[in-house]
mmCIF entry with sequence, helices, sheets and N, C-alpha, C, O atoms, coordinates in Angstrom:
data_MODEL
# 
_entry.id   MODEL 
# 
_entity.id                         1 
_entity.type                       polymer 
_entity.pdbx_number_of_molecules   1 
# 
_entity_poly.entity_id                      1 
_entity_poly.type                           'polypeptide(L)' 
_entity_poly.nstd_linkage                   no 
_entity_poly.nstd_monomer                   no 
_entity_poly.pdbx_seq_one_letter_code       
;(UNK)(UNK)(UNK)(UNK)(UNK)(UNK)(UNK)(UNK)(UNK)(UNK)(UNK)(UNK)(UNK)(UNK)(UNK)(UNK)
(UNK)(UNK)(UNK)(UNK)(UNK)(UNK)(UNK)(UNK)(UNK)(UNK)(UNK)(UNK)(UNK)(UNK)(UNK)(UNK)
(UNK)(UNK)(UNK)(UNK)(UNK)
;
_entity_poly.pdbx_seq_one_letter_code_can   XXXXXXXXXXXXXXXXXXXXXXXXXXXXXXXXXXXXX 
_entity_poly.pdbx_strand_id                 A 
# 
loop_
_entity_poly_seq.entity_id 
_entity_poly_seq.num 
_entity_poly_seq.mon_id 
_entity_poly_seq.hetero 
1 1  UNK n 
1 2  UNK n 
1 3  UNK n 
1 4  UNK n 
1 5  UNK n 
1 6  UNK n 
1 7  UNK n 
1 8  UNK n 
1 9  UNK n 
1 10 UNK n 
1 11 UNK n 
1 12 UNK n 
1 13 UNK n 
1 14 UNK n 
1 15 UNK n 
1 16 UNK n 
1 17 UNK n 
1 18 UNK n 
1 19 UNK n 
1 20 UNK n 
1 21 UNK n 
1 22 UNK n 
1 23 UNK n 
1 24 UNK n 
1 25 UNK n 
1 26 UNK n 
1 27 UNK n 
1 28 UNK n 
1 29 UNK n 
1 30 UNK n 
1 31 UNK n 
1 32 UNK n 
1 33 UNK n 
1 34 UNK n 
1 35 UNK n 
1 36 UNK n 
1 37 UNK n 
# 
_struct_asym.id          A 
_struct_asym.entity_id   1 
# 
loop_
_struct_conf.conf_type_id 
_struct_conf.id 
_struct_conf.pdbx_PDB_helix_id 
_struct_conf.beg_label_comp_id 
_struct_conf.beg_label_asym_id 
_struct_conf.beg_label_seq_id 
_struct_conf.pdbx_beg_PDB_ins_code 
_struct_conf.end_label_comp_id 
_struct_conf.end_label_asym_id 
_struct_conf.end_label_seq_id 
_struct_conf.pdbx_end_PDB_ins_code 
_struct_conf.beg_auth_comp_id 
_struct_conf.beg_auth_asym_id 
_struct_conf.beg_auth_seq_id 
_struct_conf.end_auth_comp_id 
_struct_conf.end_auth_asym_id 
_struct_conf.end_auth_seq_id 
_struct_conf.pdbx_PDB_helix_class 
_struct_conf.details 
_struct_conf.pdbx_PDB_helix_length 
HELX_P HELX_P1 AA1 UNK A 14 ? UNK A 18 ? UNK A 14 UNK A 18 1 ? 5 
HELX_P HELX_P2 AA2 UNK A 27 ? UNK A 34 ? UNK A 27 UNK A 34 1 ? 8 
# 
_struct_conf_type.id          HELX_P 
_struct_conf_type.criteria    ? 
_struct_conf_type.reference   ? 
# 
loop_
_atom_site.group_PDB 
_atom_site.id 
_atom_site.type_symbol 
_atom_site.label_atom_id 
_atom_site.label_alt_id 
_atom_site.label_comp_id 
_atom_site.label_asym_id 
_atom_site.label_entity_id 
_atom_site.label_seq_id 
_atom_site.pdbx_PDB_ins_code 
_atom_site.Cartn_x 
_atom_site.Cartn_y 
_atom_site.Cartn_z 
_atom_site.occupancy 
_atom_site.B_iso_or_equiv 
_atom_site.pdbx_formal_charge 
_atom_site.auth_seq_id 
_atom_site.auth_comp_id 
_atom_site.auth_asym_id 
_atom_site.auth_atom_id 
_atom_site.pdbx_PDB_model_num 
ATOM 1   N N  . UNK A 1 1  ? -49.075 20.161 -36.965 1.00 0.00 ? 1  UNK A N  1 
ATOM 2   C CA . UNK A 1 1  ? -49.397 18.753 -37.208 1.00 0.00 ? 1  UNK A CA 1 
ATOM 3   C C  . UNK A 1 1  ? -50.370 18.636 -38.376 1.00 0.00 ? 1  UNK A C  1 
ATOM 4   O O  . UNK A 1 1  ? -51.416 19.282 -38.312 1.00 0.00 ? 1  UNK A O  1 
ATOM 5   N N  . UNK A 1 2  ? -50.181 18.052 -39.182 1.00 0.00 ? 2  UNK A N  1 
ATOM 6   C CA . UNK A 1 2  ? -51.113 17.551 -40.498 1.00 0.00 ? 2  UNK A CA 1 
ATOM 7   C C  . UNK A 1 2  ? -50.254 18.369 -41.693 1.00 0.00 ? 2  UNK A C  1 
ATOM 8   O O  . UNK A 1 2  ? -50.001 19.551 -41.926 1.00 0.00 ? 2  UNK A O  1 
ATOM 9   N N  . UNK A 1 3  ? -49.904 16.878 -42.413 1.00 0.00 ? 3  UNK A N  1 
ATOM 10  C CA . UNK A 1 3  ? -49.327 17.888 -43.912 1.00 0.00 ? 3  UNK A CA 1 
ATOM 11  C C  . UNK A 1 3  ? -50.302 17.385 -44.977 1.00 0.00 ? 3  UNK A C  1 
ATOM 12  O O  . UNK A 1 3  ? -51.366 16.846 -44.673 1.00 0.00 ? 3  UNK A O  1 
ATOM 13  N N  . UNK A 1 4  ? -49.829 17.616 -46.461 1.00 0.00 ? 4  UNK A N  1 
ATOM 14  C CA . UNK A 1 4  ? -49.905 17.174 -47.146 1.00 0.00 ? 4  UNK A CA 1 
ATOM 15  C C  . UNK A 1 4  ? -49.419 15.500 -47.373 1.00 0.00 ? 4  UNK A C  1 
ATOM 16  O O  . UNK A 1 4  ? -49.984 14.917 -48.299 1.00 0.00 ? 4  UNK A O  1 
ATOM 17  N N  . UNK A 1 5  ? -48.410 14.730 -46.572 1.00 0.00 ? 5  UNK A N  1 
ATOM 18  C CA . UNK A 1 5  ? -47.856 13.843 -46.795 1.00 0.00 ? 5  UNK A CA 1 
ATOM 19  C C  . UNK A 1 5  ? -48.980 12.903 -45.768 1.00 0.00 ? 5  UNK A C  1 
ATOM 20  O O  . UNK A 1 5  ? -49.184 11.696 -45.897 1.00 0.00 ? 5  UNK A O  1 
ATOM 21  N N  . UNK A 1 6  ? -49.365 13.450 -45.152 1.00 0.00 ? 6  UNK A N  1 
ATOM 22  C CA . UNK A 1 6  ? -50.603 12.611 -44.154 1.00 0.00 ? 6  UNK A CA 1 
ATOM 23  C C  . UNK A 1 6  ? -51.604 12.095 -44.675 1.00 0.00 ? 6  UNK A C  1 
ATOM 24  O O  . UNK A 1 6  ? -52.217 11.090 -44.312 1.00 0.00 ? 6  UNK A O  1 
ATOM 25  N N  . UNK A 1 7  ? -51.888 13.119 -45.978 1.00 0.00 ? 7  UNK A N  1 
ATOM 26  C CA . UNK A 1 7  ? -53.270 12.607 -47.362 1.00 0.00 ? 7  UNK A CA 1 
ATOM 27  C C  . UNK A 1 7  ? -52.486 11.578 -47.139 1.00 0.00 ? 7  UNK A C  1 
ATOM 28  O O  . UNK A 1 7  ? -52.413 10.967 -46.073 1.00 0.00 ? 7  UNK A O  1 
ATOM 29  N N  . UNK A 1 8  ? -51.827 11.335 -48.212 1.00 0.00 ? 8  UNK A N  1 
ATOM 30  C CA . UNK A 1 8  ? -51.043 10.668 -49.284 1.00 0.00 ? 8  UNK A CA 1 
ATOM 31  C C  . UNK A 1 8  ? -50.998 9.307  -48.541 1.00 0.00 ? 8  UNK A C  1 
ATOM 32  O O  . UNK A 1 8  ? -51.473 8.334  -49.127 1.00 0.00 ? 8  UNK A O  1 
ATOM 33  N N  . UNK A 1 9  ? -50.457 9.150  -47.273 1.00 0.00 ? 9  UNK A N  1 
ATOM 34  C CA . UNK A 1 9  ? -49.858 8.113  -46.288 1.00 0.00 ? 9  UNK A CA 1 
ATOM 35  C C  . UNK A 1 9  ? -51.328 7.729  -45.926 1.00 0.00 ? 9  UNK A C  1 
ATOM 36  O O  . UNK A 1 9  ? -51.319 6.526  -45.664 1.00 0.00 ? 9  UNK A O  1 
ATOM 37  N N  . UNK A 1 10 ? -51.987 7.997  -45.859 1.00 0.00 ? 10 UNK A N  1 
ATOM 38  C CA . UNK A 1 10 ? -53.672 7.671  -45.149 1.00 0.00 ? 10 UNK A CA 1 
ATOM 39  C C  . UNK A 1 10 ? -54.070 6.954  -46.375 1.00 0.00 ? 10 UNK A C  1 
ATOM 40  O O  . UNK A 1 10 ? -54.258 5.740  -46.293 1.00 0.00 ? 10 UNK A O  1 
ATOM 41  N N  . UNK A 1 11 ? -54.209 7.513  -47.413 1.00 0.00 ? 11 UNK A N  1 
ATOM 42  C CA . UNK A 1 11 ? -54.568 7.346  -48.886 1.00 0.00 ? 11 UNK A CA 1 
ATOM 43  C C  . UNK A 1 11 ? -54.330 5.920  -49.353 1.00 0.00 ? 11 UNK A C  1 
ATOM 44  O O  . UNK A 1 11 ? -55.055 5.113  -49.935 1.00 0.00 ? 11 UNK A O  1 
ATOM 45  N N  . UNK A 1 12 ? -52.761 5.861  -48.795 1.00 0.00 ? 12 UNK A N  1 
ATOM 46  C CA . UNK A 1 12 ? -52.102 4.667  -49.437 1.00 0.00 ? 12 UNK A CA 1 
ATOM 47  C C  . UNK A 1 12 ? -52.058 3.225  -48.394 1.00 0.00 ? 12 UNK A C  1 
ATOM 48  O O  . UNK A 1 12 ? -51.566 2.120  -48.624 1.00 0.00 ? 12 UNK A O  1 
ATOM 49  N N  . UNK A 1 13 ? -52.903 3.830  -46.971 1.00 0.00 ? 13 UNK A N  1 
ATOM 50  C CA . UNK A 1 13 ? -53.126 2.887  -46.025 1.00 0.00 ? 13 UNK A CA 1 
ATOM 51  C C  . UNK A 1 13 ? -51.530 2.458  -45.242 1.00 0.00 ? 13 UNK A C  1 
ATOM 52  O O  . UNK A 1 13 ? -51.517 1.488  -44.483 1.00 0.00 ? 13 UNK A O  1 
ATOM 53  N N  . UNK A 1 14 ? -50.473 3.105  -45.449 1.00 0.00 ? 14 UNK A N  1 
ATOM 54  C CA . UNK A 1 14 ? -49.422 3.189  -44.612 1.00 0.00 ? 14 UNK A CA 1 
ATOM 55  C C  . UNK A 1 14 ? -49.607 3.917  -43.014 1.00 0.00 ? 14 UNK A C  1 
ATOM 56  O O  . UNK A 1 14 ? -49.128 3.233  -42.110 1.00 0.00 ? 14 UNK A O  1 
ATOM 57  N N  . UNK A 1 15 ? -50.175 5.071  -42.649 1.00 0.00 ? 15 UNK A N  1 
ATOM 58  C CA . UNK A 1 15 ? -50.303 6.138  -41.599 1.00 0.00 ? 15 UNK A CA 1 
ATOM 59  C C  . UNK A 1 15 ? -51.501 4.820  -40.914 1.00 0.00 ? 15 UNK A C  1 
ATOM 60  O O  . UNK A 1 15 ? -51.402 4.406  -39.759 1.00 0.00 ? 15 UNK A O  1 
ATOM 61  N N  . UNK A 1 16 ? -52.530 4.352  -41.865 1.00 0.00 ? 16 UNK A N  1 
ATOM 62  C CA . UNK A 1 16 ? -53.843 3.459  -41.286 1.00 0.00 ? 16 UNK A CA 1 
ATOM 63  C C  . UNK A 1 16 ? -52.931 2.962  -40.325 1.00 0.00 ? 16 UNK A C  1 
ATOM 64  O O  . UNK A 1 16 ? -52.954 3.379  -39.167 1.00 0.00 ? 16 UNK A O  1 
ATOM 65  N N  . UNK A 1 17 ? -51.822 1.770  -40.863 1.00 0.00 ? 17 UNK A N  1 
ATOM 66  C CA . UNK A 1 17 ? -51.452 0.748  -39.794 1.00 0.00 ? 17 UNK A CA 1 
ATOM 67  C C  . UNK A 1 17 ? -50.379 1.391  -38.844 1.00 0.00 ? 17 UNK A C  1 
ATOM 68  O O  . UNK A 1 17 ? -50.215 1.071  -37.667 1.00 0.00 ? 17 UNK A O  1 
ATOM 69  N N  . UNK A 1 18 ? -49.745 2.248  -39.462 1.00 0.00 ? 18 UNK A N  1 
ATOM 70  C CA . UNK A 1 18 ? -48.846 2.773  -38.329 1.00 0.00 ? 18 UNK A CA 1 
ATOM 71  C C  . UNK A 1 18 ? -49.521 3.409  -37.410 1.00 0.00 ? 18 UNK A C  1 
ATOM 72  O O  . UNK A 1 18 ? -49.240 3.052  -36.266 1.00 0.00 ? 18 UNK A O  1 
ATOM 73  N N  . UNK A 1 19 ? -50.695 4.620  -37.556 1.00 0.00 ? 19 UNK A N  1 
ATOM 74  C CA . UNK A 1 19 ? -51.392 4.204  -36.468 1.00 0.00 ? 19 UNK A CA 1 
ATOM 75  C C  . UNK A 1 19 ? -52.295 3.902  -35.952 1.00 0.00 ? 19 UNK A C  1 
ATOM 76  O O  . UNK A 1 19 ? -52.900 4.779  -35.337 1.00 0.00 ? 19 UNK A O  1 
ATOM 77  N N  . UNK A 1 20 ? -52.689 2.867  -35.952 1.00 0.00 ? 20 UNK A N  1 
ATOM 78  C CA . UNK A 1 20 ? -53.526 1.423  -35.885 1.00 0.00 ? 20 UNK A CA 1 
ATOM 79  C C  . UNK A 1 20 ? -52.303 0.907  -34.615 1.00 0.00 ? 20 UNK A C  1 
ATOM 80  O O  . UNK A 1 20 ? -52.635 0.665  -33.454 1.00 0.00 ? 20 UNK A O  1 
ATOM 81  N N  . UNK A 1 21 ? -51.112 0.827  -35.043 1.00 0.00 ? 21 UNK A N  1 
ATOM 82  C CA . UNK A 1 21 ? -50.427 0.327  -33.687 1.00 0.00 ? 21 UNK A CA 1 
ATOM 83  C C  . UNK A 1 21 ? -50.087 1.320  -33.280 1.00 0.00 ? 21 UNK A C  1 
ATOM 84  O O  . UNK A 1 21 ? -49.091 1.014  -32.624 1.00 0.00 ? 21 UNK A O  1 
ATOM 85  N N  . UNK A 1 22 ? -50.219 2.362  -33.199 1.00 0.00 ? 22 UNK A N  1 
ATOM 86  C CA . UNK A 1 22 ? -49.456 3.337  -32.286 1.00 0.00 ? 22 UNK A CA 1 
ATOM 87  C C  . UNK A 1 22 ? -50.560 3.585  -31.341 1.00 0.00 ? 22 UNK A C  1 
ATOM 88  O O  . UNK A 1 22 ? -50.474 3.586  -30.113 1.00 0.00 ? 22 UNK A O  1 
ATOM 89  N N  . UNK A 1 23 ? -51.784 3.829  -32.184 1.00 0.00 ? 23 UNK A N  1 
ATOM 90  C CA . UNK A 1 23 ? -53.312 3.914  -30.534 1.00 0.00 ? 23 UNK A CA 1 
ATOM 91  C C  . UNK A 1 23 ? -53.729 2.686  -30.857 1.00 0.00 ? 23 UNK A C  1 
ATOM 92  O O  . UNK A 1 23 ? -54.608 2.567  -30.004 1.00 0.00 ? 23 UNK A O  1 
ATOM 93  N N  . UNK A 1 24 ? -53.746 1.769  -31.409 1.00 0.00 ? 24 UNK A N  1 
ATOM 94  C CA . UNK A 1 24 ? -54.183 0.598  -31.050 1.00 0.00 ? 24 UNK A CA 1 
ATOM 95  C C  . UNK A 1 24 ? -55.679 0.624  -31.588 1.00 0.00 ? 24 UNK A C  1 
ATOM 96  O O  . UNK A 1 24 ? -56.558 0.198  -30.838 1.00 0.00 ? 24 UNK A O  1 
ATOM 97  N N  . UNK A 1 25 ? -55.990 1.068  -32.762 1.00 0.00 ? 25 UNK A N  1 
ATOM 98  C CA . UNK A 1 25 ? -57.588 1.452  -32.800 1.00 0.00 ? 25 UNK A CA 1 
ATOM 99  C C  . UNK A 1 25 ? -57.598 2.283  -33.965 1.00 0.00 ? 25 UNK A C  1 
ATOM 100 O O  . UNK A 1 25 ? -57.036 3.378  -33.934 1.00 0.00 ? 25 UNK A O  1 
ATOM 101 N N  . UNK A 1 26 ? -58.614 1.564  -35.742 1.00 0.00 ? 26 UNK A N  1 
ATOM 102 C CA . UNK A 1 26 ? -58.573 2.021  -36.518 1.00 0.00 ? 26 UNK A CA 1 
ATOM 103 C C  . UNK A 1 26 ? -59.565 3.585  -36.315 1.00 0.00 ? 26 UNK A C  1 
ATOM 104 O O  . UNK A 1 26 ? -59.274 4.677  -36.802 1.00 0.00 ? 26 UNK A O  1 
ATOM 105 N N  . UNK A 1 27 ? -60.826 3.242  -35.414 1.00 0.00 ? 27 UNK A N  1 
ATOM 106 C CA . UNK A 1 27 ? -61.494 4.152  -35.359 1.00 0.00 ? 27 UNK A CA 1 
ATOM 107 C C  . UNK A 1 27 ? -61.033 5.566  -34.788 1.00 0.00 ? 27 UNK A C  1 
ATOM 108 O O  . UNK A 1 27 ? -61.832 6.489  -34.949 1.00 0.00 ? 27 UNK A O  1 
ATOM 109 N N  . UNK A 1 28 ? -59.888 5.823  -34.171 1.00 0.00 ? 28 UNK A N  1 
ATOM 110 C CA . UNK A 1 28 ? -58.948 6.822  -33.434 1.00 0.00 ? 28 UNK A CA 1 
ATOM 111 C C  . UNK A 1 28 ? -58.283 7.307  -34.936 1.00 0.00 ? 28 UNK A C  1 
ATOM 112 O O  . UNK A 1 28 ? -58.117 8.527  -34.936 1.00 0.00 ? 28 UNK A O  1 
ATOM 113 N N  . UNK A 1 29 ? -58.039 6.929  -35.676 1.00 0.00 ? 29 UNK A N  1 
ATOM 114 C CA . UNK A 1 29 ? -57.393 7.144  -36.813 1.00 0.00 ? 29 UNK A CA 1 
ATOM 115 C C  . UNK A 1 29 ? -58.207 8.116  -37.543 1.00 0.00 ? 29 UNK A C  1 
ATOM 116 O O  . UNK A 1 29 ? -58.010 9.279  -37.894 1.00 0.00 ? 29 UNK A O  1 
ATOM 117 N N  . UNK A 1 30 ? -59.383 7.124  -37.695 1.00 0.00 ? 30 UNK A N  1 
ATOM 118 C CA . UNK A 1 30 ? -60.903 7.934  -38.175 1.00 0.00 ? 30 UNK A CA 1 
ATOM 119 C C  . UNK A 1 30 ? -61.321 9.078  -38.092 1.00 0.00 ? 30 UNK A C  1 
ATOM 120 O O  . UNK A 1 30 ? -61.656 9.887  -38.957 1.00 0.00 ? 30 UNK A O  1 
ATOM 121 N N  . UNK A 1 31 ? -61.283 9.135  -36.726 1.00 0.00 ? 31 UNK A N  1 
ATOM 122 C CA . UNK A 1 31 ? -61.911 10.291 -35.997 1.00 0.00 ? 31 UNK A CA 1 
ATOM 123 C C  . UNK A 1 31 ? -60.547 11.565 -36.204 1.00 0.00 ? 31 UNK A C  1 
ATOM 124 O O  . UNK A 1 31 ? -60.869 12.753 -36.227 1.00 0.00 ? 31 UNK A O  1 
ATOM 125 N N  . UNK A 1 32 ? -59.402 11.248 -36.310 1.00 0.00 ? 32 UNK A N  1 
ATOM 126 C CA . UNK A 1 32 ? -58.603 12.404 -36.217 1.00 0.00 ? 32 UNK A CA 1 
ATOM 127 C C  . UNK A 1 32 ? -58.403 12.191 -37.996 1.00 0.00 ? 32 UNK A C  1 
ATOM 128 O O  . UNK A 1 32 ? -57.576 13.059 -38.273 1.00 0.00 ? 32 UNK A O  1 
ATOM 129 N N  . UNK A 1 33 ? -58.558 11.881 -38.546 1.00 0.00 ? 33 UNK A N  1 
ATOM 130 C CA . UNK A 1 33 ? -58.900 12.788 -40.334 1.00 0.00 ? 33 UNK A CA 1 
ATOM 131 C C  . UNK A 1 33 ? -59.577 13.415 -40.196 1.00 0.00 ? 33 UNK A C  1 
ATOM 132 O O  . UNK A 1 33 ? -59.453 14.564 -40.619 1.00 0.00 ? 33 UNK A O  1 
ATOM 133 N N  . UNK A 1 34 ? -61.033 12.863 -39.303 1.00 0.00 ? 34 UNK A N  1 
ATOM 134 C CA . UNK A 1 34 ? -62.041 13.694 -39.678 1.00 0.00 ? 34 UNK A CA 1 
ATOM 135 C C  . UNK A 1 34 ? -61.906 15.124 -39.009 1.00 0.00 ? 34 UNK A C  1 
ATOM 136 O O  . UNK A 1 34 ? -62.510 16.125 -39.391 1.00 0.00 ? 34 UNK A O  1 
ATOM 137 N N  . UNK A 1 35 ? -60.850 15.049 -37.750 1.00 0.00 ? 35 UNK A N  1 
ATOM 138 C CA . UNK A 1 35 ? -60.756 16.328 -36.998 1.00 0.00 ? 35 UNK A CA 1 
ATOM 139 C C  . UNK A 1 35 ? -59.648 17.522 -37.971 1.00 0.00 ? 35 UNK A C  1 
ATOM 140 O O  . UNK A 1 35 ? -59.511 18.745 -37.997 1.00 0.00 ? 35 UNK A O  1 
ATOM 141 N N  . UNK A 1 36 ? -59.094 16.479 -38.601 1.00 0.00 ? 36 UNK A N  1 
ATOM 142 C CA . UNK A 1 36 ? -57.723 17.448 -39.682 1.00 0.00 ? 36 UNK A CA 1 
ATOM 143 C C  . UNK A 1 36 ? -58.382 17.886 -40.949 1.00 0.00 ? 36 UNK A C  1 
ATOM 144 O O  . UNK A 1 36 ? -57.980 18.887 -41.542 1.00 0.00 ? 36 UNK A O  1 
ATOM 145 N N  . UNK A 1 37 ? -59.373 17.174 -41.379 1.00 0.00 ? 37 UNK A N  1 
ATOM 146 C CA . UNK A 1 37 ? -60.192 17.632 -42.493 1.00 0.00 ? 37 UNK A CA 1 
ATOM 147 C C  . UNK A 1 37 ? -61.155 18.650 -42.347 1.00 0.00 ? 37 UNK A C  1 
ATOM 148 O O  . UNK A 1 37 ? -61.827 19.008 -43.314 1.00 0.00 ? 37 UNK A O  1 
# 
């Protein structure tokens, strides 16, 4: 899990909203860059 295409999609704020609705919660998003970074 985590590619290169996950930058890119995070980057470009596409992955933000997809998942933003998938957990329901920008800060869940947050926290797992910061866990892949």
């Amino acid at each position: 899990m985590g590619g290169p295409w996950m930058e890119t999609h995070v980057d470009s704020g596409v992955f933000t909203v997809l998942y933003q609705d998938r957990r329901g919660g920008l800060q869940v998003q947050n926290r797992k860059t910061k866990e892949m970074v």
